[in-house]
Structures are given as structure tokens and as C-alpha cells.
ZADO-1210 file (C-alpha; in nm, 4 decimals, padded with zeros to 6 digits):
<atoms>
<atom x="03.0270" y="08.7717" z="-00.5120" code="UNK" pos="1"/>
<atom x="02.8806" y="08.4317" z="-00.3466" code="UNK" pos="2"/>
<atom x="02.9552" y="08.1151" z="-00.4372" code="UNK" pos="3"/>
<atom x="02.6885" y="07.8099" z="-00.5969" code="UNK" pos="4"/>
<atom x="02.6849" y="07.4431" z="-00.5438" code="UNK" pos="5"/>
<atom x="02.5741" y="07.2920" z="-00.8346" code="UNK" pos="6"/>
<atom x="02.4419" y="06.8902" z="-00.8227" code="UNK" pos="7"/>
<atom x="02.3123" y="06.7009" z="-01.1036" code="UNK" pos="8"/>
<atom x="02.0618" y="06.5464" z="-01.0471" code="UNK" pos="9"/>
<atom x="01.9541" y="06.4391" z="-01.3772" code="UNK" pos="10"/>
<atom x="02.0827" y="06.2427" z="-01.6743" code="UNK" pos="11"/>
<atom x="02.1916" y="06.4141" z="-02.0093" code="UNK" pos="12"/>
<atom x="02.0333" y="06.1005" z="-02.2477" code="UNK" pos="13"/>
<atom x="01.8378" y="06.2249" z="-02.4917" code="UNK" pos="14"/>
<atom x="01.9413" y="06.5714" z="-02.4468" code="UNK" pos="15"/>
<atom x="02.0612" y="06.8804" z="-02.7223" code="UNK" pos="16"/>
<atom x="02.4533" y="06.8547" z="-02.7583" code="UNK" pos="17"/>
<atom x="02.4606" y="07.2039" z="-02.6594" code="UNK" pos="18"/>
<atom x="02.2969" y="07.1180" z="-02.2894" code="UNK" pos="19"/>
<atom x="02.5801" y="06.7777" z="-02.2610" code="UNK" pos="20"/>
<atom x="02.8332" y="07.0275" z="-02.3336" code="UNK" pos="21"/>
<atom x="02.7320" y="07.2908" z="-02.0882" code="UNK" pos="22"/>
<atom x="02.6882" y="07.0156" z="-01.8006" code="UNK" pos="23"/>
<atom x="03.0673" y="06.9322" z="-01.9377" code="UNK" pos="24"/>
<atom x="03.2487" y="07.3061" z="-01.8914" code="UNK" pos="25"/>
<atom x="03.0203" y="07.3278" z="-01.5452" code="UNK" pos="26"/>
<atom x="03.2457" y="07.0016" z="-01.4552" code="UNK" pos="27"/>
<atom x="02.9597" y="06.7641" z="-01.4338" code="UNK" pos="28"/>
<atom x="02.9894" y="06.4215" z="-01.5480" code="UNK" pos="29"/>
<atom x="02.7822" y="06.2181" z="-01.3488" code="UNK" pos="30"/>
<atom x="02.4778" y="06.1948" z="-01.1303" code="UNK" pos="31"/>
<atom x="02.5107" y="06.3467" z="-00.8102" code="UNK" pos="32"/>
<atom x="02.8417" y="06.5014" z="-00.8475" code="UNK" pos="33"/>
<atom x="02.8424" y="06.8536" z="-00.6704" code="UNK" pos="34"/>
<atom x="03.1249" y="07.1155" z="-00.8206" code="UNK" pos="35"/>
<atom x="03.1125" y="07.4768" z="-00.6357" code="UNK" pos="36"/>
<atom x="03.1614" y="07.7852" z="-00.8996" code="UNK" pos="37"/>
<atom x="03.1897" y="08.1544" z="-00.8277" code="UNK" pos="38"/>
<atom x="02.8590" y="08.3425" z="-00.9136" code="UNK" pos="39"/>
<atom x="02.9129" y="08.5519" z="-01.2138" code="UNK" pos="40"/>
<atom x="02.7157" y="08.6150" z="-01.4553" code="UNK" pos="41"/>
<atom x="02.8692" y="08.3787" z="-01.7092" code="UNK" pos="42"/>
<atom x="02.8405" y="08.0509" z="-01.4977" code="UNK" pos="43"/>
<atom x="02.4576" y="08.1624" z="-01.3524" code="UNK" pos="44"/>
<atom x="02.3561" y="08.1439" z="-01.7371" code="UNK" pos="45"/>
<atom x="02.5328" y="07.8475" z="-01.8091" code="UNK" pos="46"/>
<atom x="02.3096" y="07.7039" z="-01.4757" code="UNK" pos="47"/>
<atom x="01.9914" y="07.8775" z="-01.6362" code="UNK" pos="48"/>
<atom x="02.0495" y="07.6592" z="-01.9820" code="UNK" pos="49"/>
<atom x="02.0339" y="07.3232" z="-01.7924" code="UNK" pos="50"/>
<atom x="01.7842" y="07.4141" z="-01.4887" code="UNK" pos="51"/>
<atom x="01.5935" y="07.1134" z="-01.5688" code="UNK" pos="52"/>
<atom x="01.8927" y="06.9052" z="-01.5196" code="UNK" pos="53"/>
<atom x="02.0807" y="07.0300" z="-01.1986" code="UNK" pos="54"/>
<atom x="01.9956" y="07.1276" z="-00.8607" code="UNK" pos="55"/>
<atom x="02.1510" y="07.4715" z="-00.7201" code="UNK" pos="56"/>
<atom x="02.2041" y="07.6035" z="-00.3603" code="UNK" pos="57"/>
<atom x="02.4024" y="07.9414" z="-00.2674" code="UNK" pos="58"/>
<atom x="02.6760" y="07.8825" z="00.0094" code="UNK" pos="59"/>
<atom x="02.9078" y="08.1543" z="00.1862" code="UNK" pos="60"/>
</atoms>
């Protein structure tokens, strides 16, 4: 199991509360903050929802 960096890169204005509160459990709050997350299945699909809104890269 590898691990992600995941950047946002985008701002969640005018987005679904569902999406803000995704970016929120991922431990994003602002833009360009970078948090690094196992990659299970759970936190990949929470990535997948807001796609449009982060930036992902695999590290060792």
C-alpha cells in the first residue's frame, strides 16, 4: 500500500456541501496545502469525488 500527496489547488466557492466536506475529512483547508494519506480504497474515492478540485501524485 503506497502513499498519495494530495494539493488543492482549487477553491471550494460555489461548490456542493458534500464536495467542502470531503476537502474537510481529506484535511484540506486552503489553497495549496499538501496532506499525504495512505492509499486505500476509502481515501482514493474520497480523491475521485473532488478530482476537479485537487491535484494528486503517488510517493514511496
Amino acid at each position: 500500500m503506497g502513499k498519495i500527496k494530495v494539493t488543492k489547488v482549487k477553491s471550494a466557492i460555489n461548490r456542493t456541501q458534500t464536495q467542502k466536506r470531503t476537502l474537510e475529512a481529506l484535511g484540506l483547508k486552503k489553497i495549496g496545502q499538501v496532506v499525504e494519506h495512505n492509499s486505500t480504497p476509502n481515501i482514493l474515492g474520497m480523491v475521485s469525488k473532488v478530482k476537479h478540485l485537487v491535484s494528486v501524485e503517488e510517493t514511496k
